[in-house]
C-alpha positions in Angstrom: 100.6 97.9 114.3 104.6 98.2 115.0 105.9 101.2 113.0 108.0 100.5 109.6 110.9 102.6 108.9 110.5 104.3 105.2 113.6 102.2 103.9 111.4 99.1 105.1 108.7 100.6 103.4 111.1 100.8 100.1 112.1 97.2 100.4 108.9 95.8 101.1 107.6 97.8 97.7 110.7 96.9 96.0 109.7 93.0 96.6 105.9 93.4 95.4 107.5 95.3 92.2 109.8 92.1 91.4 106.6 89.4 92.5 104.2 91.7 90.1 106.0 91.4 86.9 106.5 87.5 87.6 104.4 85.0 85.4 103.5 81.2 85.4 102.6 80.0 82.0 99.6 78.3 83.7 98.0 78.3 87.3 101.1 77.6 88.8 102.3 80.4 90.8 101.1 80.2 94.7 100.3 82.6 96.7 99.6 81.5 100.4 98.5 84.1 103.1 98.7 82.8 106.6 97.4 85.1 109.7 98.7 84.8 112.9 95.6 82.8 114.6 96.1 80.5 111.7 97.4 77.0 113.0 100.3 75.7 110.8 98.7 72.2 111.2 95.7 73.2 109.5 97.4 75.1 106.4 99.6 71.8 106.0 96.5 69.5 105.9 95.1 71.8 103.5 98.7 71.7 101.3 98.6 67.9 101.4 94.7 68.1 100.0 95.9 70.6 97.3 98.9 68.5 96.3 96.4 65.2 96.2 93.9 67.0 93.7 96.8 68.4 91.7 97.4 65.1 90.7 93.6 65.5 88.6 95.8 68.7 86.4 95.5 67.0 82.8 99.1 69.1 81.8 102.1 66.9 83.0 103.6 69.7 82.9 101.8 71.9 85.1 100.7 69.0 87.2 104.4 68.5 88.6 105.1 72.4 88.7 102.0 72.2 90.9 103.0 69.7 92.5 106.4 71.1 93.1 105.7 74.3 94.9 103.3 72.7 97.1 106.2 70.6 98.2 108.3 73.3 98.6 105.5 74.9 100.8 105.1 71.8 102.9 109.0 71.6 103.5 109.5 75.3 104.5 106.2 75.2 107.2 108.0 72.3 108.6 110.4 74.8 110.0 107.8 77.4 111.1 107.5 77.1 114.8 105.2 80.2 115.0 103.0 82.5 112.5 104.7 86.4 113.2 102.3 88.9 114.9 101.2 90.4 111.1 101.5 86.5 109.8 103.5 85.9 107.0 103.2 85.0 103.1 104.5 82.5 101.1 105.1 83.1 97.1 106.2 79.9 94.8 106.0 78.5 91.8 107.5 77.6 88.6 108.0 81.3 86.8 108.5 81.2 83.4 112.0 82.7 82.3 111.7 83.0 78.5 113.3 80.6 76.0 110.7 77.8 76.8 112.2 77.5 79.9 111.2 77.8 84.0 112.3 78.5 87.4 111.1 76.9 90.6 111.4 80.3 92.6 110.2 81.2 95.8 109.9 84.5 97.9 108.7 85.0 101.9 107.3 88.0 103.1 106.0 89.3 106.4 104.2 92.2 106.1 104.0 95.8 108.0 99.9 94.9 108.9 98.4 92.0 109.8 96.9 89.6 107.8 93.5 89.3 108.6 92.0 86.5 105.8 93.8 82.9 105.5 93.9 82.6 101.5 95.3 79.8 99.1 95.9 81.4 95.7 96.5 79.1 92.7 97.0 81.4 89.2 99.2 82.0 86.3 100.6 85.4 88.4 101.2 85.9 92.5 98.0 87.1 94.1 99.6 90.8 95.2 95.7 93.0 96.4 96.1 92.7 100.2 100.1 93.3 100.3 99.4 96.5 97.6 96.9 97.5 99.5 99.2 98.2 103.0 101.5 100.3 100.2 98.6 102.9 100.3 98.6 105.9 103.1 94.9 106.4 103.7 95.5 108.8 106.1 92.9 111.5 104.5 92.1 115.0 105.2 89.1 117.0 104.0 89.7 119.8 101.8 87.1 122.9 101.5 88.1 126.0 99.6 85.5 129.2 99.5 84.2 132.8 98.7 80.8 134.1 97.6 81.5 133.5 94.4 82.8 130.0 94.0 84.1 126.7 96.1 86.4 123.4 95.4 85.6 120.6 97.6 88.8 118.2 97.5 90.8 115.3 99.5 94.4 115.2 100.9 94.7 111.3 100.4 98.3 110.1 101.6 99.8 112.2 99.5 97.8 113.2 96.9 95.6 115.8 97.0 92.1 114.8 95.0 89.9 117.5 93.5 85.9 116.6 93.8 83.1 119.3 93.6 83.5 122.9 92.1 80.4 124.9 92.8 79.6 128.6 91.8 76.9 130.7 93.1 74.4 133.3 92.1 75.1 135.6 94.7 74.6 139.2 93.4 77.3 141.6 93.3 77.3 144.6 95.9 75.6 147.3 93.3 72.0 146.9 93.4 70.0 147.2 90.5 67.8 150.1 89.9 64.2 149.7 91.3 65.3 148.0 94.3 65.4 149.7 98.0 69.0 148.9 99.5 67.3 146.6 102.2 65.7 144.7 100.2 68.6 144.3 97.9 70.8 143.4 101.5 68.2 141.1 102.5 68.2 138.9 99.1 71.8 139.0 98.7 71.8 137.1 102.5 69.8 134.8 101.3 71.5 133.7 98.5 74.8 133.5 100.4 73.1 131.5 103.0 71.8 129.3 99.8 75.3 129.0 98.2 76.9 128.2 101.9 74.0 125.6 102.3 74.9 124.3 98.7 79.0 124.5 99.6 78.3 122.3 103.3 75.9 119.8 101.4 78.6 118.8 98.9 81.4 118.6 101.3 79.7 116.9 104.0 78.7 114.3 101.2 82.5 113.8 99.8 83.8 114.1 103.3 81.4 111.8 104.8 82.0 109.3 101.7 85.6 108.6 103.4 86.2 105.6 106.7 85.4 107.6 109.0 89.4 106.0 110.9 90.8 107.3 107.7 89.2 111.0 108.0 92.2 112.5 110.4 90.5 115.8 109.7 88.9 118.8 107.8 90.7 122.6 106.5 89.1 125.1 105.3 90.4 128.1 103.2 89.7 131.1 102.1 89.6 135.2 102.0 88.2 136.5 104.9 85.5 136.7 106.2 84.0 133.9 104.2 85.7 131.3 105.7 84.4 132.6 109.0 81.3 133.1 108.1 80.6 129.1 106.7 82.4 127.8 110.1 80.1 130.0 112.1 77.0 128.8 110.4 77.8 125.2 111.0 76.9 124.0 107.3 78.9 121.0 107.5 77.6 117.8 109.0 77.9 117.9 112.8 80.3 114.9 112.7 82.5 117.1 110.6 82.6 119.8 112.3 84.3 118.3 115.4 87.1 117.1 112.8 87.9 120.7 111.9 91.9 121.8 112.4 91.4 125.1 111.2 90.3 127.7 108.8 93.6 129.4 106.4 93.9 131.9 104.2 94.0 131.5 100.4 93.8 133.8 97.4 92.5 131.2 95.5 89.0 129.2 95.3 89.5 126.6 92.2 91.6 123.4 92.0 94.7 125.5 92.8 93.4 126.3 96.0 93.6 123.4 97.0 97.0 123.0 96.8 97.5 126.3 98.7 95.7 125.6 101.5 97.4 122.1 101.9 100.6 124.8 102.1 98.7 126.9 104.1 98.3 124.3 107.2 101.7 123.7 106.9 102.0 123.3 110.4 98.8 121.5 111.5 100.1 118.7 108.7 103.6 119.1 109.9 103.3 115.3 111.4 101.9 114.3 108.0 104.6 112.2 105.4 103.8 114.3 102.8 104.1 118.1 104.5 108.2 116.3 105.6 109.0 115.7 102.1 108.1 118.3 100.9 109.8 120.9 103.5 112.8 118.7 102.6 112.9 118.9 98.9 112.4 122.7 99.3 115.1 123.0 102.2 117.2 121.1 98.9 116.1 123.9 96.4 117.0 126.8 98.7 120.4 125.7 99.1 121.1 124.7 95.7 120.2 128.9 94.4 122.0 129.8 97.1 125.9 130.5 97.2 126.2 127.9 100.3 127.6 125.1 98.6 125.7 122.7 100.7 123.6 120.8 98.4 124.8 117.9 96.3 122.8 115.9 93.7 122.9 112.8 91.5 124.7 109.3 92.4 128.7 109.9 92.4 128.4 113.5 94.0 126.3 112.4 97.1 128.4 109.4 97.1 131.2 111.1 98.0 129.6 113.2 100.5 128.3 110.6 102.3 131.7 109.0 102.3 133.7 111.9 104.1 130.1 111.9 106.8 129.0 115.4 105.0 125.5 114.4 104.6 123.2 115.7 107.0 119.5 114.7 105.0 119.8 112.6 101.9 117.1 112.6 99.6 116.2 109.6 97.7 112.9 108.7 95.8 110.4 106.2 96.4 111.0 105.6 92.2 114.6 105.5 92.6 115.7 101.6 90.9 119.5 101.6 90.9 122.3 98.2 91.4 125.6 99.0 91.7 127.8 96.4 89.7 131.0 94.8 90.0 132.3 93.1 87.3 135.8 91.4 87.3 138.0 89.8 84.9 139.5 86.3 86.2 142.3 86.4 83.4 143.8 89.6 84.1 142.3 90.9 87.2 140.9 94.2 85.4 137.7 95.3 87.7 135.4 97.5 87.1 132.0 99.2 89.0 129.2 101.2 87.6 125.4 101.7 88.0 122.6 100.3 86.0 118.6 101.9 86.2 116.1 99.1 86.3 112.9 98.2 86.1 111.1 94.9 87.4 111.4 92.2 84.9 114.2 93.4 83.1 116.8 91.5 82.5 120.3 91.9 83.6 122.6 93.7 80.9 125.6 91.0 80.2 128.8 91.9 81.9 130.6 91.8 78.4 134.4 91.2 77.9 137.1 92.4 79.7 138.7 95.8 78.0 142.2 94.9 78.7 142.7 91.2 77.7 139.0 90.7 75.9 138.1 87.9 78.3 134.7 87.2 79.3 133.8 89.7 82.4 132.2 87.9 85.7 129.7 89.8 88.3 131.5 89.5 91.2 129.0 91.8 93.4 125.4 93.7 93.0 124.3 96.3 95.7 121.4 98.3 95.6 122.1 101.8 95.7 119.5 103.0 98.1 120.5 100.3 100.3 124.7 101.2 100.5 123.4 105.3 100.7 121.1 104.0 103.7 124.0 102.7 105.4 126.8 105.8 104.6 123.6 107.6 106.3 123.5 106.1 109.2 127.3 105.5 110.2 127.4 109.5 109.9 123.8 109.6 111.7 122.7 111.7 108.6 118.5 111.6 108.5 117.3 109.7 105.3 113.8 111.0 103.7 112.1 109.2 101.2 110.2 110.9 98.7 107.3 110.2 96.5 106.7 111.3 93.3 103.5 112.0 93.9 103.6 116.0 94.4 105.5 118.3 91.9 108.8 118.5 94.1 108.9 115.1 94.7 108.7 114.3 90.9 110.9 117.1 90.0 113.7 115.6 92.1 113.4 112.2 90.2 113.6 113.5 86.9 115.6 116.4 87.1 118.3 115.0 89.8 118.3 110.8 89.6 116.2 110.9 92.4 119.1 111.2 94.4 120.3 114.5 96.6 121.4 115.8 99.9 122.1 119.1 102.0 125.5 118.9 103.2 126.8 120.0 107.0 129.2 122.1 105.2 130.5 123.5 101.9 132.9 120.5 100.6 133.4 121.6 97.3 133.1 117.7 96.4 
C-alpha cells in the first residue's frame, strides 16, 4: 500500500466529513466503488441497467434525480481510461440544500487502500463504511500491567489506549498467621501467586488473542520488579504471544493509570508509532512555552507570522482543526478585507455582509483552508508538519486550549 502523507490523510478525512453530513431527500444519492480488477465496461453495462429500472421509480421527482446522477456517472467513466491501483469512488446525486430546493453534486475519490468489493449504493445518504474504515490506525499493541496484588489487561489501538480486564488476587501478605510453620505459609503463598499469574496470563491471552493477529504489532508488560520478571519467566501467556513480546518496563502503578504509564514507559520501543511522535511533539511545545526561550508560538495569526519570516521548525496542527481563511472584497469602493471562520460540515457559509466604508454588498473573492496555506509556509521553509489527534490528553489540550494550532520556533522572534 503506497504511504499517505498525514496532510493527505487530513484531506481525505476532510472530504468524508463534508460527503457525511450530505442528504438526498430520497434514494438518490450514489455511491459507486470500483476496484482496480473491475472492468469499466462492465460497471457501465450495469449503470445503463440501473438507469433502465430507474425509469419503474413512481416519484417523478426522484425518478429523474436518479436518473440524473447515473448519467453523470456514465459521462465521467467515459473518460476513465484505467481504474487507479486502490480503484477509485464515485459520489453523486441530487443533495438537498434546504429551502425545497436541490443540487446535482458530485465528488471523486481515490482512496489510500484498495478497494477490494465492487459496490453500487443507491440511498437517501453516500455509503461512507469502507472509506471510514481506512481512517482507523489498527496498528494495536497489547497492554499487561502487574504485581501480586492486582493487574489491568488493556489495548494501545492506534491511538487510543483501551482498558479491558482488572483482576485482584488472594495472595496472602508476607506475615503469616499464627498456627502456621513459615514453610508452609511460603509454600501456599507460591501457590497462590502461581494461581493469580495463571488467572493474569488467561485473561490477557484471551483479550490479546481476540485482536487480527496482522494488527497485533506486539505485547508490553509493566510493572515493579520482580513481578514482571517473574510472569515473563513463567511463560503464562499463550505461546503465540509470547514471541510478540517487546519488553517488560517499570511502573508504579497496576490499575487503569498504569496503563498509560507503561505506554510512556516504552517510549522508545513505540518511538515509530504515530501516537508516541505526537505526543513527544506536543510536549517538546509545552517545555518551551514554561520556558524563558521564546521559541514557541500558538494560535492562528502568531504562527502565521512565524511561518512567514521561515521561523518555524515543527508546526503543530490538529487532526480537529476546521478553519477557511476569507477574502471578501467590495466592488464599489475597493475596501477588502480577510479573516478566519471555524466550521463544521454542513454549516453554512456566514454571508459576507456589506462593505464598512460605502455599505455595499461585500463579495467572496477567495477561500483557503488554513491547514492547507500553513502546509505550504511549512514546506517553502522545510519546517516538519505533525498532525495531532485529539485522542490523548496532549493532543486534546492543544485543540482547546491553543486553536489547534502551534509551533517551536528556530529562534526567539519575539513575533
Amino acid at each position: 500500500m503506497t504511504e499517505h502523507s498525514a496532510h493527505e490523510m487530513y484531506e481525505f478525512k476532510k472530504k468524508l466529513e463534508g460527503l457525511r453530513d450530505k442528504k438526498g431527500r430520497s434514494t438518490e444519492l450514489i455511491s459507486l466503488y470500483i476496484p482496480s480488477d473491475k472492468q469499466i465496461f462492465d460497471v457501465t453495462n450495469q449503470l445503463k441497467d440501473e438507469h433502465g429500472q430507474a425509469a419503474n421509480i413512481k416519484s417523478k421527482l426522484t425518478r429523474t434525480n436518479v436518473q440524473g446522477a447515473i448519467e453523470s456517472l456514465l459521462s465521467r467513466l467515459r473518460y476513465l481510461d484505467k481504474v487507479p491501483e486502490n480503484g477509485i469512488v464515485y459520489f453523486t446525486g441530487a443533495v438537498d440544500i434546504g429551502a425545497n430546493k436541490t443540487s446535482m453534486e458530485s465528488e471523486v475519490i481515490v482512496p489510500p487502500e484498495p478497494i477490494t468489493v465492487y459496490k453500487y449504493h443507491c440511498d437517501s445518504s453516500f455509503y461512507l463504511e469502507p472509506l471510514e474504515d481506512m481512517l482507523k490506525d489498527k496498528s494495536t499493541f497489547g497492554l499487561l500491567v502487574l504485581d501480586r496484588r492486582e493487574a489491568t489487561v488493556g489495548l494501545l489501538v492506534g491511538k487510543r489506549i483501551q482498558p479491558f480486564r482488572n483482576l485482584t488476587s488472594t495472595v496472602p501478605g508476607k506475615q503469616r498467621k499464627g498456627g502456621q510453620s513459615a514453610h508452609r505459609f511460603q509454600q501456599l503463598r507460591l501457590i497462590a501467586i502461581h494461581d493469580f499469574y495463571k488467572r493474569i496470563g488467561d485473561a490477557a491471552s484471551e483479550v490479546f488473542m481476540a485482536v487480527d493477529h496482522k494488527d497485533l504489532k506486539g505485547v508490553l508488560i509493566g510493572g515493579p520488579s520482580p513481578t514482571k520478571e517473574e510472569f515473563y519467566a513463567g511463560e503464562f501467556l499463550h505461546h503465540e504471544l509470547m514471541k510478540k513480546i517487546l519488553g517488560l518496563f517499570d511502573t508504579a502503578y497496576t490499575d487503569e493509570s498504569g496503563l498509560s504509564e507503561l505506554v510512556n514507559a516504552a517510549g522508545e520501543k513505540l518511538q515509530d508509532l504515530e501516537l508516541m511522535s505526537q505526543k513527544n511533539a506536543v510536549r517538546d511545545f509545552f517545555k518551551e512555552l514554561i520556558s524563558d526561550s521564546g521559541k514557541a508560538a500558538y494560535g492562528e495569526n502568531q504562527v502565521r507570522a512565524n511561518l512567514e519570516i521561515n521561523a518555524v521548525d515543527v508546526l503543530l496542527l490538529s487532526e480537529d482543526l476546521r478553519a477557511e481563511r476569507v477574502t471578501t472584497n467590495c466592488s464599489v469602493c475597493g475596501y477588502e478585507n480577510k479573516w478566519t471562520r471555524r466550521w463544521k460540515p454542513g454549516e453554512p457559509a456566514p454571508a459576507p455582509g456589506n462593505c464598512p466604508k460605502c455599505g455595499s454588498s461585500l463579495e467572496v473573492t477567495d477561500v483557503t483552508d488554513v491547514v492547507d496555506e500553513f502546509s505550504e509556509l511549512a514546506d517553502k521553509s522545510n519546517a516538519k508538519v505533525v498532525f495531532v489527534s485529539t485522542d490523548f490528553d496532549e493532543g486534546s489540550q492543544l485543540m482547546n486550549a491553543f486553536g489547534g494550532i502551534a509551533a517551536i520556533l528556530r529562534y526567539s522572534t519575539g513575533v
